[in-house]
LUMGU-490905 format. One record per residue: residue in one letter; x, y negated, z of N, C-alpha, C in turn. Coordinates in steps of 0.05 Angstrom, whole numbers, plus 32768, in hexadecimal, padded with zeros to 4 digits. Example, Ala and Ser with C-alpha at 12.3 -4.5 7.8 and 13.67 -1.06 7.14 Angstrom:
<rs>
r = a n.c1 = 8108 n.c2 = 8072 n.c3 = 809C ca.c1 = 80F6 ca.c2 = 805A ca.c3 = 809C c.c1 = 8108 c.c2 = 8042 c.c3 = 809C
r = s n.c1 = 8101 n.c2 = 802D n.c3 = 808E ca.c1 = 8111 ca.c2 = 8015 ca.c3 = 808F c.c1 = 8102 c.c2 = 7FFF c.c3 = 809D
</rs>
This chain:
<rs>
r = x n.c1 = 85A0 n.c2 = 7789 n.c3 = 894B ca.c1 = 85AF ca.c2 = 77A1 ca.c3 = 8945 c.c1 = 85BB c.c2 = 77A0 c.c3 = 8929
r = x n.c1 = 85AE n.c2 = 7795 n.c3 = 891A ca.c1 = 85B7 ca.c2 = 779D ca.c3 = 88F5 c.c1 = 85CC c.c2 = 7783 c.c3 = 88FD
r = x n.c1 = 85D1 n.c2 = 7770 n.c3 = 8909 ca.c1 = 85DF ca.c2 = 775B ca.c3 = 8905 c.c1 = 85FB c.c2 = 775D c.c3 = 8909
r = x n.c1 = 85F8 n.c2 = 7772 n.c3 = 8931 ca.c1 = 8610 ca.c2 = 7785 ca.c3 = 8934 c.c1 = 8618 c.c2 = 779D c.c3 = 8922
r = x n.c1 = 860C n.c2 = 77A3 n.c3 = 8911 ca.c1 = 8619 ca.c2 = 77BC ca.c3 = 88FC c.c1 = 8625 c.c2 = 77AE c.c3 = 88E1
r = x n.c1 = 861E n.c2 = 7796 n.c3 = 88D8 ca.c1 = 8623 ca.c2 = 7786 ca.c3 = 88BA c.c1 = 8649 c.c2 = 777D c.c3 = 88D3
r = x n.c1 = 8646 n.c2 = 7775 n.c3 = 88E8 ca.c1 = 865B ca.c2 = 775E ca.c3 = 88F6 c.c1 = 8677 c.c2 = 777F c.c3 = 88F8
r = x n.c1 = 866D n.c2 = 779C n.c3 = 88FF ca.c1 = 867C ca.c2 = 77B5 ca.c3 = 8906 c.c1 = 8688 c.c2 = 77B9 c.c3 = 88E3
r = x n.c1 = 8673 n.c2 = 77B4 n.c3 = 88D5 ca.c1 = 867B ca.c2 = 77BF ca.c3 = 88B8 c.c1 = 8692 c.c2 = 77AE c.c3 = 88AD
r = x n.c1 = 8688 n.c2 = 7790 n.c3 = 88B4 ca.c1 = 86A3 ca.c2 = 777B ca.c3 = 88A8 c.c1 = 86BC c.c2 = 777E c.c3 = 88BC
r = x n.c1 = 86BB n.c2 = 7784 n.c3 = 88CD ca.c1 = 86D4 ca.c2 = 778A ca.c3 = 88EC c.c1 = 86DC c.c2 = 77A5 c.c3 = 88DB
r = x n.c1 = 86CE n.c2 = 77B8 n.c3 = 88D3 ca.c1 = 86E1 ca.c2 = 77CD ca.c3 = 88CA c.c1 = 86E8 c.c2 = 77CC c.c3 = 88B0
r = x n.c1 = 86D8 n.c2 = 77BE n.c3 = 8899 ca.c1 = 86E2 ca.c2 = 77BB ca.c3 = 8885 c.c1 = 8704 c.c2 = 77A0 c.c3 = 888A
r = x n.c1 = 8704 n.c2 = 7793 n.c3 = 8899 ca.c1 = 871B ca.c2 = 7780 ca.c3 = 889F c.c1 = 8733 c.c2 = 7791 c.c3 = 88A9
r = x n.c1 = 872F n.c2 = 77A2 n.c3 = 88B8 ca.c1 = 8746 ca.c2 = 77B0 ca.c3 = 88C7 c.c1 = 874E c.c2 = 77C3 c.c3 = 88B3
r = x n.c1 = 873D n.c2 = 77DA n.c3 = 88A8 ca.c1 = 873F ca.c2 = 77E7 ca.c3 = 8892 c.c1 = 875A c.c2 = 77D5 c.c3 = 887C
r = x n.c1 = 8753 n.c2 = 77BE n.c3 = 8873 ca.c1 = 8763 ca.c2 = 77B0 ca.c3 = 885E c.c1 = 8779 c.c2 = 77A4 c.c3 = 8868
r = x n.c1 = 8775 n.c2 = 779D n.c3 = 8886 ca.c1 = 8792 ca.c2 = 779B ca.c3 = 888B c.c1 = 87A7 c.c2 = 77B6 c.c3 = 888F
r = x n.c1 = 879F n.c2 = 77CF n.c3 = 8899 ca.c1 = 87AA ca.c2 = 77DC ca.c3 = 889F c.c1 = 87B1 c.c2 = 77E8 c.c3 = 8886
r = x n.c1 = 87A5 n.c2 = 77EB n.c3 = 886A ca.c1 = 87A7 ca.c2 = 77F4 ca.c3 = 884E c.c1 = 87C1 c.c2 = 77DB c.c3 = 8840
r = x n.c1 = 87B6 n.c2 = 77C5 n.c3 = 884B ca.c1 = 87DC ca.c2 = 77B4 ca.c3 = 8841 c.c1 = 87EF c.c2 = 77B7 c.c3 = 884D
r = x n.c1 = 87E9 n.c2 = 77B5 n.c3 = 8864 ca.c1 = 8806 ca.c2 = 77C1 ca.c3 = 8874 c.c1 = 8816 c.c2 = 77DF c.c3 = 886C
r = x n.c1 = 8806 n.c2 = 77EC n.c3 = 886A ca.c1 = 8816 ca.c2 = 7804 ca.c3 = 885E c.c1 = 881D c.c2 = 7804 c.c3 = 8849
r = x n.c1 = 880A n.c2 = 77EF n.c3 = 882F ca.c1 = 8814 ca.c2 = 77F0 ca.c3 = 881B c.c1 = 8833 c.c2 = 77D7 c.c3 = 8817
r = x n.c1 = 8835 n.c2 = 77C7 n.c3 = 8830 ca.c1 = 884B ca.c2 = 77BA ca.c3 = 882A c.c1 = 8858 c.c2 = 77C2 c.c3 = 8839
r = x n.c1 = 885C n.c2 = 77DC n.c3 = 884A ca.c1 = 886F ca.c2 = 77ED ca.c3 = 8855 c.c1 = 887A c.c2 = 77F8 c.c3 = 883C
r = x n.c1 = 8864 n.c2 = 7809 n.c3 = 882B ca.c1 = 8874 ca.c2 = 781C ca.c3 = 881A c.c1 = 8889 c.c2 = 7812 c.c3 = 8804
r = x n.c1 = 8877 n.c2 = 77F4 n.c3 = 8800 ca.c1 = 888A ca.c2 = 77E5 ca.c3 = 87EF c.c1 = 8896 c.c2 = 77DE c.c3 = 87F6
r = x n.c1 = 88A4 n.c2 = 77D2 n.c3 = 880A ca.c1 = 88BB ca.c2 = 77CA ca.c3 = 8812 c.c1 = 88D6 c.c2 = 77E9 c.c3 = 8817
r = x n.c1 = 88C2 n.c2 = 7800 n.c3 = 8816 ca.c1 = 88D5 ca.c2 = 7818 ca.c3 = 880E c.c1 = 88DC c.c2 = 781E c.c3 = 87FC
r = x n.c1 = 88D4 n.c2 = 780C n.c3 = 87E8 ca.c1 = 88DC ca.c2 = 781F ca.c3 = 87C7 c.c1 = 88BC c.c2 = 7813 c.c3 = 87B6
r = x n.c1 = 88BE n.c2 = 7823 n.c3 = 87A4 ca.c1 = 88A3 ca.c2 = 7822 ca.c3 = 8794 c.c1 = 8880 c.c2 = 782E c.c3 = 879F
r = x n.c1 = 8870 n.c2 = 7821 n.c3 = 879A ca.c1 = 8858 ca.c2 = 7829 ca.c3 = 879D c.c1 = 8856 c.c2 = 783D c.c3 = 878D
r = x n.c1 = 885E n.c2 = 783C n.c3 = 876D ca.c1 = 8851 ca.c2 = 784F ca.c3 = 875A c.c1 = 8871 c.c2 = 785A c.c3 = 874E
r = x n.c1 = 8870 n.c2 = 7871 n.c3 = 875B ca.c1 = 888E ca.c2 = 788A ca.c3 = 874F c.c1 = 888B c.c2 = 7884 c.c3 = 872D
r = x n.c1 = 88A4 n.c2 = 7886 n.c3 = 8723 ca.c1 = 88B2 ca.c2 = 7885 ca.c3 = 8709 c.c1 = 889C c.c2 = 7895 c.c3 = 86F8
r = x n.c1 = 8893 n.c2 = 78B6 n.c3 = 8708 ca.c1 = 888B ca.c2 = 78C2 ca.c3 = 86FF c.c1 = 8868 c.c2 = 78B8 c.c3 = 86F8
r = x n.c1 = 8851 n.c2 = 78B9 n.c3 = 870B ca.c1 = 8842 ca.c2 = 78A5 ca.c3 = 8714 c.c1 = 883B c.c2 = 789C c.c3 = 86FC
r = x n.c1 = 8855 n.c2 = 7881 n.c3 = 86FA ca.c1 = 8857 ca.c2 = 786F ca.c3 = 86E6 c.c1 = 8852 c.c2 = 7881 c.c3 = 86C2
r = x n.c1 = 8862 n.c2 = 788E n.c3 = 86C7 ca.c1 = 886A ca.c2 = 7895 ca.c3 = 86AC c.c1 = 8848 c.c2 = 78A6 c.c3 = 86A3
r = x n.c1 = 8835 n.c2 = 78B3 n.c3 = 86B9 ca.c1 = 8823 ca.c2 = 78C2 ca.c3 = 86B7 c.c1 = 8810 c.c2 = 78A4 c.c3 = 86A8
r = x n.c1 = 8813 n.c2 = 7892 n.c3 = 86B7 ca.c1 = 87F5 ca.c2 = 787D ca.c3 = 86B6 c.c1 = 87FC c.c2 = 7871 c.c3 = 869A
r = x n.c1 = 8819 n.c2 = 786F n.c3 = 8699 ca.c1 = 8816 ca.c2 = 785B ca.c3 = 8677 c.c1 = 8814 c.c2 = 7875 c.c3 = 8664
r = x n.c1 = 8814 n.c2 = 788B n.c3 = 866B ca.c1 = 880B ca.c2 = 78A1 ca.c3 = 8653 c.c1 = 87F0 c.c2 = 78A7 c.c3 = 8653
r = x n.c1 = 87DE n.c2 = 78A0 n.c3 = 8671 ca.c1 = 87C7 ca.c2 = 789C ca.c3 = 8667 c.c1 = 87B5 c.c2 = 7886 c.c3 = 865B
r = x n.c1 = 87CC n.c2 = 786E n.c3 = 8662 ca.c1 = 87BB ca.c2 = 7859 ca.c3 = 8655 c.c1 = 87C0 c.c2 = 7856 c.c3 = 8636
r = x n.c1 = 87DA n.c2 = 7862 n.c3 = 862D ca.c1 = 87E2 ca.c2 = 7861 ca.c3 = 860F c.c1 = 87CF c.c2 = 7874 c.c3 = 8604
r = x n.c1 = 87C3 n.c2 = 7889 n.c3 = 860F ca.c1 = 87B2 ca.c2 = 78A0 ca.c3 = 8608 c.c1 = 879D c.c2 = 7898 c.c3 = 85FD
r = x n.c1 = 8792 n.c2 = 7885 n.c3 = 8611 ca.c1 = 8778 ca.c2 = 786C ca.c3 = 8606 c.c1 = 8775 c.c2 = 7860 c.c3 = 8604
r = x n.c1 = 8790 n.c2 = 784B n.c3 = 85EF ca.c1 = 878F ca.c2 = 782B ca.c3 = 85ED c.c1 = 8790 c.c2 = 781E c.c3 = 85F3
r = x n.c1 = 8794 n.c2 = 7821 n.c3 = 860B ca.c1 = 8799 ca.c2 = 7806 ca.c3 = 861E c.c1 = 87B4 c.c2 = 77F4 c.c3 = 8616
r = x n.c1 = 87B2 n.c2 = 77DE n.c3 = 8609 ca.c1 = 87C7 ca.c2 = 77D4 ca.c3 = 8603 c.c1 = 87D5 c.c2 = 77CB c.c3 = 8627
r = x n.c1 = 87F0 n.c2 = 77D7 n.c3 = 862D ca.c1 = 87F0 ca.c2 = 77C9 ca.c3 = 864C c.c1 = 880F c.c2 = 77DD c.c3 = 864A
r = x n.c1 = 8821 n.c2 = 77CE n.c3 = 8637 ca.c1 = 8842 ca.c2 = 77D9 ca.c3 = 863F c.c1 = 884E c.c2 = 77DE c.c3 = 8658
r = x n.c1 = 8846 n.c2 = 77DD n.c3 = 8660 ca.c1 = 8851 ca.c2 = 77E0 ca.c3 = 8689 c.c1 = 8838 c.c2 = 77D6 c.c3 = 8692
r = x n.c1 = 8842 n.c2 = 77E2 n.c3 = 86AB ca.c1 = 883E ca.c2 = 77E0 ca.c3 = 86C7 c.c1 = 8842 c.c2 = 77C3 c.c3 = 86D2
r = x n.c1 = 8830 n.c2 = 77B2 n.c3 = 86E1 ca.c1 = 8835 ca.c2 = 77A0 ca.c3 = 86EF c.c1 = 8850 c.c2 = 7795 c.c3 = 86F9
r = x n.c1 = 8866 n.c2 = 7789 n.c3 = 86FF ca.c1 = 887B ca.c2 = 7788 ca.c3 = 8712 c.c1 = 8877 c.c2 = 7794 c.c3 = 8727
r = x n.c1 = 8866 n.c2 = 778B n.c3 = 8737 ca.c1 = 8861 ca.c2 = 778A ca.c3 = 8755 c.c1 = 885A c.c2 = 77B0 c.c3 = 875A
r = x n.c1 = 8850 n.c2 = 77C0 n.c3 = 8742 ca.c1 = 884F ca.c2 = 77DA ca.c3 = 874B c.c1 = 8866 c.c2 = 77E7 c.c3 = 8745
r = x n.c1 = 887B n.c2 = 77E1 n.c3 = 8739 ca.c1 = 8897 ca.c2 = 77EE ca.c3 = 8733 c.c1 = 88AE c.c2 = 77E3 c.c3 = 8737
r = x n.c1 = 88AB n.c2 = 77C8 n.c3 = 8753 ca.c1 = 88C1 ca.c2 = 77C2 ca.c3 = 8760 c.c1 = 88C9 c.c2 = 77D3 c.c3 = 876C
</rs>
């Protein structure tokens, strides 16, 4: 029984991550993951606390 619940947990953690990239390379292929705005919120919180990190990744503001 524990063997079938570890084998259900990895089957849903697998489908779970495919179905979480697919949407996320749906949305990207629509535009941006993270809005202008978004953007402009996260580097004012990271400038807030030092985070040395001038932008955003490419890949989140294609």
């Amino acid at each position: 029984m524990k063997i079938k619940l570890i084998s259900f947990a990895i089957i849903l953690i697998c489908l779970l991550s495919s179905v979480t990239g697919g949407l996320f390379s749906v949305h990207r292929s629509e535009g941006r993951i993270v809005s202008p705005e978004v953007q402009e919120k996260i580097e004012a919180f990271l400038e807030q606390y030092g985070v040395d990190m001038p932008k955003l990744p490419a890949f989140l503001t294609e």
